[in-house]
N, C-alpha and C positions, 0 to 999 in steps of 0.2 A: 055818586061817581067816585068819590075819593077811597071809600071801602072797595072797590074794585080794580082801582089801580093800587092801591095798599095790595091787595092779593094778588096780583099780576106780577110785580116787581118784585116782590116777597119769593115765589114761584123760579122766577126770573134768576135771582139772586143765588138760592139754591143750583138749579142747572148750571149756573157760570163757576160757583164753586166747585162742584161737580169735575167739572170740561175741564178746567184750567191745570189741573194737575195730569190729567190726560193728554193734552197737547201739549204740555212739559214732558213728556215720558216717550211719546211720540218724537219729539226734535230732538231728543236726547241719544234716542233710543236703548232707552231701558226694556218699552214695550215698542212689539211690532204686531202691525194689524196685518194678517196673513190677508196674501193678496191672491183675487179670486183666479184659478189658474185657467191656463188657455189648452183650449179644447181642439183636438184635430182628428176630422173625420173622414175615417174610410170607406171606398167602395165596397159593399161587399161582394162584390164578384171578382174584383182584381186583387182587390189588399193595398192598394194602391192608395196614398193620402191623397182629397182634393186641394183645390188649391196651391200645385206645386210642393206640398207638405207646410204651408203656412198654416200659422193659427186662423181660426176662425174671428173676426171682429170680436173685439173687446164687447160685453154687454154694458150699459148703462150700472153704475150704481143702483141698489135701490134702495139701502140702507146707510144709516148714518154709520156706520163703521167701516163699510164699502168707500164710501167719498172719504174719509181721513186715510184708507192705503194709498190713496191718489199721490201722497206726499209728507214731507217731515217740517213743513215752513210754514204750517200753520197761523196765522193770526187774527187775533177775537177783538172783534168790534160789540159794545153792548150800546144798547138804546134807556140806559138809566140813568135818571139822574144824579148830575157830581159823582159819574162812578169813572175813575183813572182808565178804566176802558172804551169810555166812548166816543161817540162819533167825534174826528176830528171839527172845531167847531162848528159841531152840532150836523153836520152836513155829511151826505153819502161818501163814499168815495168814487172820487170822480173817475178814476181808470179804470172803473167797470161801469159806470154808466150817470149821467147825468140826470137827476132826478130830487122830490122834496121827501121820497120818503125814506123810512127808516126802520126797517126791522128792528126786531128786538133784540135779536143777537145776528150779526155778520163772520164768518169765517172765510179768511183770502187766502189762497196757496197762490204766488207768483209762478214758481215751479210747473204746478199743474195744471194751472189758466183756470183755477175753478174757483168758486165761490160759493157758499152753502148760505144762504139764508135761512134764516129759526125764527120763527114766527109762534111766541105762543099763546094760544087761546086755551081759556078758562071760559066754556060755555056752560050752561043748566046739560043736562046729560040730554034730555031729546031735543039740544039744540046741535047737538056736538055735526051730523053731518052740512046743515046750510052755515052753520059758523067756520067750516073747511072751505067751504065752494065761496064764500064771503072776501073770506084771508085769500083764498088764489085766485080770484077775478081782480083782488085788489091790486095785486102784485104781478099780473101777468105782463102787462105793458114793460115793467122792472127787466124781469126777468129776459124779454123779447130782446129790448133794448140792452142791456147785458150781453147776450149773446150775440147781438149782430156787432156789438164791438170785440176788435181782435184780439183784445188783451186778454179778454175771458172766452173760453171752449166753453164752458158749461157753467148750468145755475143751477143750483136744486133750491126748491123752496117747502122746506119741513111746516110742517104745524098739524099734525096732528102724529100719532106712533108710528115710526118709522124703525124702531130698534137702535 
């Protein structure tokens, strides 16, 4: 067990090195994550826009660089030990939802009511798809409950490529 959480955190470790100069760059804005534009469609018999010429609904994120244009107020919760980013003692955070578990990395936009949970699995390669379905049966209840409270619009729960 301990070679596998050694390589988990290790993993782990990397990706938050990774992120953190990123969501520094994003708050700063040095870098901007081009945001996905809004689409308005016409009849084609009149020329005429639907919907009074509004946008059509925003789509869903569906990549991790989708959800960071959500906002500039990023912040990184890790699930690693003794690491100055984690969970406040040791516990979720409770303005998205009350609960014992702990992703491995949390990111909270106050701004844009969202929260990304990072979830990540180090499976054998032919276990990679029921090691996905694993990790999100684990975490749907999370997620539900997250969502049905107000403070948070939406969850995304990453673990496996999402870009």
């Amino acid at each position: 067990q301990g070679r596998y959480t050694w390589r988990h955190n290790s993993v782990l470790l990397v990706f938050k090195a990774a992120l953190i100069p990123h969501l520094r760059a994003i708050r700063d804005g040095t870098i901007t994550v081009p945001q996905p534009s809004k689409v308005q469609f016409r009849s084609a018999t009149t020329g005429l826009p639907y919907n009074h010429g509004e946008s059509a609904p925003s789509l869903q994120p569906q990549h991790l660089r989708d959800w960071l244009a959500l906002a500039t107020d990023w912040s990184l919760i890790c699930d690693l030990p003794g690491d100055s980013f984690s969970y406040p003692n040791g516990v979720f955070t409770l303005s998205i939802a009350a609960t014992n578990q702990r992703p491995d990395m949390l990111l909270v936009s106050e701004s844009a009511k969202a929260a990304i949970c990072l979830e990540l699995t180090v499976p054998k390669e032919e276990r990679i798809q029921q090691s996905h379905e694993a990790k999100a049966a684990k975490y749907q209840q999370l997620v539900e409950d997250a969502v049905s409270n107000e403070r948070v619009a939406a969850v995304h729960l990453a673990n496996r490529d999402h870009r």
